[in-house]
C-alpha positions as CSV (number, residue, x, y, z in Angstrom):
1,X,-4.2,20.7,-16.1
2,X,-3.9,16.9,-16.1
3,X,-6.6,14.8,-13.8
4,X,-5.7,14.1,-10.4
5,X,-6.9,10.9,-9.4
6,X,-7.5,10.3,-5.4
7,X,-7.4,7.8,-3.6
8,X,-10.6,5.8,-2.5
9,X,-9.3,2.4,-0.7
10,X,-11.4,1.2,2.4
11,X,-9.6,1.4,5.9
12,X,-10.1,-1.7,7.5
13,X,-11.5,-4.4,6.4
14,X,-14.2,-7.1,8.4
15,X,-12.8,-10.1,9.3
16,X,-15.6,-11.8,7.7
17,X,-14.8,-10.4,4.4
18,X,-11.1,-11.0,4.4
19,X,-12.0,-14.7,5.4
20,X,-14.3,-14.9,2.6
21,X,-11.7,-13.4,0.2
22,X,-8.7,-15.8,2.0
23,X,-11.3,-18.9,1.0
24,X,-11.9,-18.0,-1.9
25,X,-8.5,-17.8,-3.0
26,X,-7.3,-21.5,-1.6
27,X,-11.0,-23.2,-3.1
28,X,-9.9,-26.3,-4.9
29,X,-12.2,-28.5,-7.0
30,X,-11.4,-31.3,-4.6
31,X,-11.6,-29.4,-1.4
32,X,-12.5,-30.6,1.3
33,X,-15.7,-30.6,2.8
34,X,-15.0,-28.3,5.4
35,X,-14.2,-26.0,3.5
36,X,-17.5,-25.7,1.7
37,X,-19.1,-25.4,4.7
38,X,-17.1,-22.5,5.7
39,X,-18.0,-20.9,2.4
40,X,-21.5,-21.6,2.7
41,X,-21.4,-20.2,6.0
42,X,-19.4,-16.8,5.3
43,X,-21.6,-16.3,2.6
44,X,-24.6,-16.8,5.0
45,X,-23.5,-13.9,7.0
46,X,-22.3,-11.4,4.3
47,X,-26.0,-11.8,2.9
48,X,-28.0,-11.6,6.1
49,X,-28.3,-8.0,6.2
50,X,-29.5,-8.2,3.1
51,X,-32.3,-11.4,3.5
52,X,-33.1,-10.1,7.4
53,X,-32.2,-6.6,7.7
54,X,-34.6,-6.3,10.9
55,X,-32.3,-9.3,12.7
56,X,-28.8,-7.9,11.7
57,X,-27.2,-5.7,14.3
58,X,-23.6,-4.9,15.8
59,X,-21.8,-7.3,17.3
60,X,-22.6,-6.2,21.3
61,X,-19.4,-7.1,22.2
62,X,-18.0,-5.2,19.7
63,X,-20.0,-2.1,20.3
64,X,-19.1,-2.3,24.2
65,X,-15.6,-2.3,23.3
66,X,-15.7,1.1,21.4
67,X,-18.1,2.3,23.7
68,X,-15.2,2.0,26.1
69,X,-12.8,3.8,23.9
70,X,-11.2,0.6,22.2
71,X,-9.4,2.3,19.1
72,X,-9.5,-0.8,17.2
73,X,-12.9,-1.9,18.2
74,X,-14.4,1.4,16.7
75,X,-12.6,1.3,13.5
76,X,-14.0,-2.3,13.0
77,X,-17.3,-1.3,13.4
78,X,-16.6,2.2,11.7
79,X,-15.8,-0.6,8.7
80,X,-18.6,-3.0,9.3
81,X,-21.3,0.6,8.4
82,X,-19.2,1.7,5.7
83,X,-19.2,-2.1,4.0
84,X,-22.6,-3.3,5.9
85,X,-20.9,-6.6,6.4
86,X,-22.6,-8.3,9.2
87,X,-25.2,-5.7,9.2
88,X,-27.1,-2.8,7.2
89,X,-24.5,-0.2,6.0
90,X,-25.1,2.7,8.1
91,X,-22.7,6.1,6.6
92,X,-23.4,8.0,9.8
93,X,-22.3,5.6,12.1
94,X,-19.6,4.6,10.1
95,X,-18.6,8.2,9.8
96,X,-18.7,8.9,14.0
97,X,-17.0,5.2,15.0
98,X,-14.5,6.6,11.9
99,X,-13.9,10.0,14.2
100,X,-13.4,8.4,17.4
101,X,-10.7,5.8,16.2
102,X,-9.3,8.8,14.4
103,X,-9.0,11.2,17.6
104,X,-7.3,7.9,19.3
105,X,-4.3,8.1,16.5
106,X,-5.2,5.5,14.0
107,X,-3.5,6.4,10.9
108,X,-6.4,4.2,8.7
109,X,-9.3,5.7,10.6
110,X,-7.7,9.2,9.9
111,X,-7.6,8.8,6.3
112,X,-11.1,7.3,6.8
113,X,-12.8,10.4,8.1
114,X,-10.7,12.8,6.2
115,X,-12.5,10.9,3.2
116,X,-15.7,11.1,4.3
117,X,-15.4,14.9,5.2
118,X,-14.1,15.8,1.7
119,X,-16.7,13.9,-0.3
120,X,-19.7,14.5,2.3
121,X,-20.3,10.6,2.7
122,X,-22.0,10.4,6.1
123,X,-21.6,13.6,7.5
124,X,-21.5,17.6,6.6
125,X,-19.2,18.2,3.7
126,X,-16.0,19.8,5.5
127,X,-12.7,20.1,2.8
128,X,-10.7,22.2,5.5
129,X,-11.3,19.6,8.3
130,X,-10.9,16.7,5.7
131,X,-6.9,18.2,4.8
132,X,-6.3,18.5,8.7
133,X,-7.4,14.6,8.9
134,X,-5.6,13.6,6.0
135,X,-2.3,15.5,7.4
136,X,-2.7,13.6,10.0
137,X,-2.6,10.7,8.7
138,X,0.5,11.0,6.5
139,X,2.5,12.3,8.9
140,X,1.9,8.4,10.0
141,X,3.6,7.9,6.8
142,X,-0.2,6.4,5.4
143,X,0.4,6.3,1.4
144,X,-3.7,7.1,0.7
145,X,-3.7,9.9,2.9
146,X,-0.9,12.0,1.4
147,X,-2.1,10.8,-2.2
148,X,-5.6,12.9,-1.5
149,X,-3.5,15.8,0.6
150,X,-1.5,16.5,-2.9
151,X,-4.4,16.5,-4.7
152,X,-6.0,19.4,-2.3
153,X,-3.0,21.3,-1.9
154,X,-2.6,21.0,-5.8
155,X,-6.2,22.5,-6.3
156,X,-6.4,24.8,-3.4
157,X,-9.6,23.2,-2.0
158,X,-9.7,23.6,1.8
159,X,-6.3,24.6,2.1
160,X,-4.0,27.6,0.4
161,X,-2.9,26.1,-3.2
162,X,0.9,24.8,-3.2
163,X,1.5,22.7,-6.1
164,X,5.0,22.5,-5.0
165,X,4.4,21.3,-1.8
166,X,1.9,18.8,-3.2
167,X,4.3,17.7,-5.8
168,X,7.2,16.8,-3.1
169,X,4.8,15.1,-0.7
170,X,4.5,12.5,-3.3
171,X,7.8,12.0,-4.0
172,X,7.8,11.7,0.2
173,X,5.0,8.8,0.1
174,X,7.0,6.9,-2.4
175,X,8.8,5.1,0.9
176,X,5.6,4.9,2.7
177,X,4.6,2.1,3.8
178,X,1.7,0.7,1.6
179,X,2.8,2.8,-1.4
180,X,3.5,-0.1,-3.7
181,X,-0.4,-0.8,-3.4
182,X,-1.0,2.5,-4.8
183,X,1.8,2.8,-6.9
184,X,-0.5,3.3,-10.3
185,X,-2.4,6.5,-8.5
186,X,0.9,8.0,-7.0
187,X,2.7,8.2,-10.5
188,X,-0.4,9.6,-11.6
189,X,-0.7,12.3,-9.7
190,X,3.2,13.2,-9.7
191,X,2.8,13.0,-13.6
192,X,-0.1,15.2,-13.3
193,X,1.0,17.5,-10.6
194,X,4.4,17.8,-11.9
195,X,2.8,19.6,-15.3
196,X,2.1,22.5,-14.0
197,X,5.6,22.8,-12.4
198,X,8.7,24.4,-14.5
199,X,11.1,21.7,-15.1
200,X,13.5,23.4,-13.0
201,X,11.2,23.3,-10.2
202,X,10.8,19.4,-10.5
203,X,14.2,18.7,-10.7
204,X,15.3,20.9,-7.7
205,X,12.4,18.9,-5.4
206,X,13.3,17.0,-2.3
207,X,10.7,14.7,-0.6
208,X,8.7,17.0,1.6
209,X,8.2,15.0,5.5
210,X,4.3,15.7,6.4
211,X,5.9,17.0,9.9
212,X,7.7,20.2,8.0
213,X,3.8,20.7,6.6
214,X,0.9,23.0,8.5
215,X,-2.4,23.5,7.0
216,X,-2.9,27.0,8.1
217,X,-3.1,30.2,6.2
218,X,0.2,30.6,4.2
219,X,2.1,27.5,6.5
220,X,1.7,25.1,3.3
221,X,4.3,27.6,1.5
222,X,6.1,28.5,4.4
223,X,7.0,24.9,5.3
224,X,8.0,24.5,1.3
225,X,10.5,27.2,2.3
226,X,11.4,25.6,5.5
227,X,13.2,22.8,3.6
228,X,14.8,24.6,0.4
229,X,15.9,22.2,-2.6
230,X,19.5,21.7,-3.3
């Protein structure tokens, strides 16, 4: 059987760090002196964690946010632990501000924790709880999310096997939004999934919606069955 490759793309990114990437980009040899500044000082606080660990901390404000439920708030400092951007990376609290925006409905957070679960990152190992997440999440039409789902359903771990099903949620994610980011990894694993799939059965396959798909016992086959290829 040919490799399946998943997906492993942060979330969410820091504001700091996309700042520091946007700079970077537009830095001129003739910029201007503000600019350099605002380098000097971005790079200041990417390294302080690193130079002060005992002085960086979570941004209070931040922290009372998601304390208060704030989706948004909790999967930017889910991100800042993952990264450590601003402050030491911390996988466990990454992993529980991950879960909170995730039971709130974000799509990114979802695919966040449903990666952590599967590879253990953070938190107890989980593959069954990791699918459920990543369902989740691409029923919210997330590319990443679907891309890793495949892969499980194509391998049986944490959910019954279904190549089929695997194979046609691809060919779903195709028009998700995000998927030309990811477009190298999708083909991939179409490619690869597709193998073990009679060539008849490939070129009957319709794009399988993640709504049609349930996780439990025999559903993954029975929702292949629900939506018959013509």
């Amino acid at each position: 059987m040919a490799r399946l490759h998943p997906t492993r793309l942060y979330p969410a990114r820091t504001a700091a760090r996309a700042a520091a990437r946007a700079a970077a980009r537009t830095r001129a040899d003739n910029a201007a002196i503000w600019q350099v500044l605002a380098l000097l000082l971005l790079g200041a606080a990417l390294l302080l964690p690193t130079l002060l660990p005992g002085l960086a901390q979570a941004d209070p404000r931040l922290l009372a946010q998601a304390r208060r439920g704030d989706a948004v708030a909790a999967e930017m400092l889910a991100a800042q632990y993952e990264t450590g951007a601003g402050m030491p990376r911390n996988l466990s609290e990454a992993a529980r501000w991950y879960r909170q925006a995730a039971e709130a409905g974000s799509r990114n957070a979802q695919f966040a924790i449903g990666q952590f679960l599967e590879t253990g990152t953070g938190i107890t190992a989980d593959a069954a709880a990791a699918a459920r997440w990543y369902l989740k999440a691409a029923r919210q039409r997330h590319a990443g999310a679907a891309i890793n789902l495949a892969g499980m359903l194509a391998t049986g771990r944490g959910v019954a096997a279904d190549r089929l099903s695997a194979y046609r949620l691809l060919l779903q994610a195709q028009d998700f939004p995000g998927a030309a980011g990811v477009k190298g990894v999708l083909d991939a694993n179409i490619e690869a999934i597709g193998a073990g799939l009679s060539k008849s059965q490939r070129d009957a396959a319709t794009p399988l919606d993640p709504a049609m798909l349930a996780l439990d016992g025999k559903a993954a086959k029975t929702a292949s069955a629900a939506r018959p290829a013509h």
